[in-house]
N, C-alpha and C positions, 0 to 999 in steps of 0.2 A: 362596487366590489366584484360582480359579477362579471363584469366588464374587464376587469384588469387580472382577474382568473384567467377567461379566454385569452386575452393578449398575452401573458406570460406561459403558457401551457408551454412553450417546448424550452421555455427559458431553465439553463439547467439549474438546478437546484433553488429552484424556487417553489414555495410552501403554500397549498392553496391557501385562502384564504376568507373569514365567514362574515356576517357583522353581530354585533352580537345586541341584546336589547333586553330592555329593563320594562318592566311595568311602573305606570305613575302611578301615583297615592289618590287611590278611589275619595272620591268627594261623596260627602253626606247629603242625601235630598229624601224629605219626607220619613226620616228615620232610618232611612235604610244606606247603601253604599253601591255608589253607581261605580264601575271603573273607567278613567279615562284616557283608555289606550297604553301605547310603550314610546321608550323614547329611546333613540340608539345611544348606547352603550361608549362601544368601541370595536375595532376592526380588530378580530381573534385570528394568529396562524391555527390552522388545523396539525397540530406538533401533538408527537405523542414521543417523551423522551424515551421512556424504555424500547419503543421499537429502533427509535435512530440509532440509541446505544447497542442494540444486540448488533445493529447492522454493521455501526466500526468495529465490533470487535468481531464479529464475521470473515469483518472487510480484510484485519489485521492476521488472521489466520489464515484465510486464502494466499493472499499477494505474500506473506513470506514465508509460504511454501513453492509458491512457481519458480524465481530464481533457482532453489535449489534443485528441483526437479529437472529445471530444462538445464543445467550445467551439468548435473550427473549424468543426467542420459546422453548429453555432447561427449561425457567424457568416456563412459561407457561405449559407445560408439567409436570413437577413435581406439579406444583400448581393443576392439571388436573387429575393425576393421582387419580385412586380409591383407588387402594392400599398404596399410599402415603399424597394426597391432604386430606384437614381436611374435604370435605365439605360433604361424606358419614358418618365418625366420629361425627360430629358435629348436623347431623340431628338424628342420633342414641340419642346421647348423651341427645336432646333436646326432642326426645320422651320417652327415659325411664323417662329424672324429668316427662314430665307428667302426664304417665303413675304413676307416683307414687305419684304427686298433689293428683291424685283420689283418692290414698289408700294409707295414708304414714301407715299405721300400714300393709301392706304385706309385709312378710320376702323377696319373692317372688320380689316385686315390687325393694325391695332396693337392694337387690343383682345384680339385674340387670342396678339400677343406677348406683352402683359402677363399674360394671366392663365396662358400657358403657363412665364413668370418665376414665378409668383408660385405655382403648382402645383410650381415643381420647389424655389423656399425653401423652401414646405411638406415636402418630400419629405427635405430635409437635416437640417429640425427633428425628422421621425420617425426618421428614421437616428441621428439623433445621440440621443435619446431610447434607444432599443432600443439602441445602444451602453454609451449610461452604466447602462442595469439589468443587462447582461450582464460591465461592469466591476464594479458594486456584487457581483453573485451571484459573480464568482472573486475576489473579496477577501475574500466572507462565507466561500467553500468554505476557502481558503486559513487563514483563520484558525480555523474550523474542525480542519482539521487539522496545523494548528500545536499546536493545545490537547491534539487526540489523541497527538499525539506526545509531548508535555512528560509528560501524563498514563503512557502507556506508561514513558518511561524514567524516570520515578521510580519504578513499580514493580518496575523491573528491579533500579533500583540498590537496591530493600528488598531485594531477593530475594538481590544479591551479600552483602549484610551478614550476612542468613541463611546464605548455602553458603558465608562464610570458616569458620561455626563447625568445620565438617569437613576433611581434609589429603586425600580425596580422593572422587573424584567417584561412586565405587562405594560410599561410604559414604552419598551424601546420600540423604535422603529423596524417594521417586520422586516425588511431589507436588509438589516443589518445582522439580525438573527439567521438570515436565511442564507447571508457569505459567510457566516462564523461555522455554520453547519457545514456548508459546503467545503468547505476547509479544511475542516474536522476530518470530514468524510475521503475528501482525498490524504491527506495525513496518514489515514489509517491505512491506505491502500499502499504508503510506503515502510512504515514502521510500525511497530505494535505499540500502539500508547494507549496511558489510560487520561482519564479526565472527569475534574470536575466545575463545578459552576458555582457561581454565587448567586446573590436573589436579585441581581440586576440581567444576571446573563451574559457576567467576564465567565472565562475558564479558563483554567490550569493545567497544562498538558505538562504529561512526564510519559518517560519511556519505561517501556518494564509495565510491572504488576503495583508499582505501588506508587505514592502520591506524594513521597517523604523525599526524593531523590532522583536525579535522573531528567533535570528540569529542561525542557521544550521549550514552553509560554509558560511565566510566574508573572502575576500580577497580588497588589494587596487589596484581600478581598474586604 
């Protein structure tokens, strides 16, 4: 066990691992009760569910808040910019009319309204430009991680087909617990789900806050 700790240490999401060991039944000599050692048990993950779980739903807090942060600030950013935002164009624009209120009969004055029109059309055509590649790119992300996710829960629901073969969850093979988690773990880093488990260690993923709807991975528990 100790041995296969070391060899997987940088393997990702892999669970160390302890042995675990039982006392035998002390034999009677001379009235009294000698004990005669222990006997392995079984190989225990060192898992502790409440912390995995705080950490998907950590996980699911973090990751869908970044999206929205780094697209507002792109977006806020082009709205900002001088050379793109209208709000340089627009005060131009609003000085040549009236500059030219004053004097609509200067050749002078109108030339300068038109081309300070015709700077700020330009400036709507870049906006709207830099808008549509910034719609293209969270429709590209988006479907992206739509495919991640489809990806993920299929391999969950291989993995419940796997851990129905056992009636409980100290029986499964640690291996199998330890890609169900890992699964999990990245899941949560795209969506906010919640989840539960049954006493073999299938789970049921759903999105949202609750368990009733919204199904991910359903299996019958």
């Amino acid at each position: 066990t100790i041995s296969n700790n070391i060899a997987n240490v940088n393997t990702e999401g892999y669970t160390r691992q302890a042995v675990s060991l039982s006392s035998n039944q002390p034999r009677e000599l001379g009235g009294s009760f000698i004990g005669t050692g222990a006997r392995f048990d079984q190989v225990k993950r060192l898992y502790d569910a409440f912390i995995e779980s705080n950490l998907r739903n950590s996980n699911s807090d973090l990751k869908s808040q970044e999206p929205l942060l780094s697209y507002v600030n792109r977006l806020i950013d082009v709205m900002g910019d001088q050379s793109i935002g209208l709000t340089s164009a627009m005060n131009q624009f609003f000085k040549s009319a009236g500059d030219l209120a004053t004097d609509p009969a200067s050749t002078i004055q109108r030339n300068g309204f038109l081309q300070s029109a015709d700077g700020m059309a330009s400036r709507f055509r870049e906006l709207n430009g830099q808008l549509q590649t910034l719609d293209t790119e969270t429709r590209q992300a988006i479907d992206t991680d739509v495919g991640q996710i489809n990806a993920y829960t299929q391999q969950l629901a291989l993995l419940n087909k796997q851990l129905s073969k056992n009636g409980s969850a100290e029986r499964q093979p640690a291996e199998l617990l330890d890609q169900r988690d890992l699964l999990l773990q990245k899941l949560s880093g795209l969506a906010a789900i919640k989840t539960s488990f049954s006493t073999n260690g299938q789970v049921l993923v759903t999105l949202g806050d609750t368990n009733s709807q919204g199904f991910l991975v359903k299996d019958d528990f």
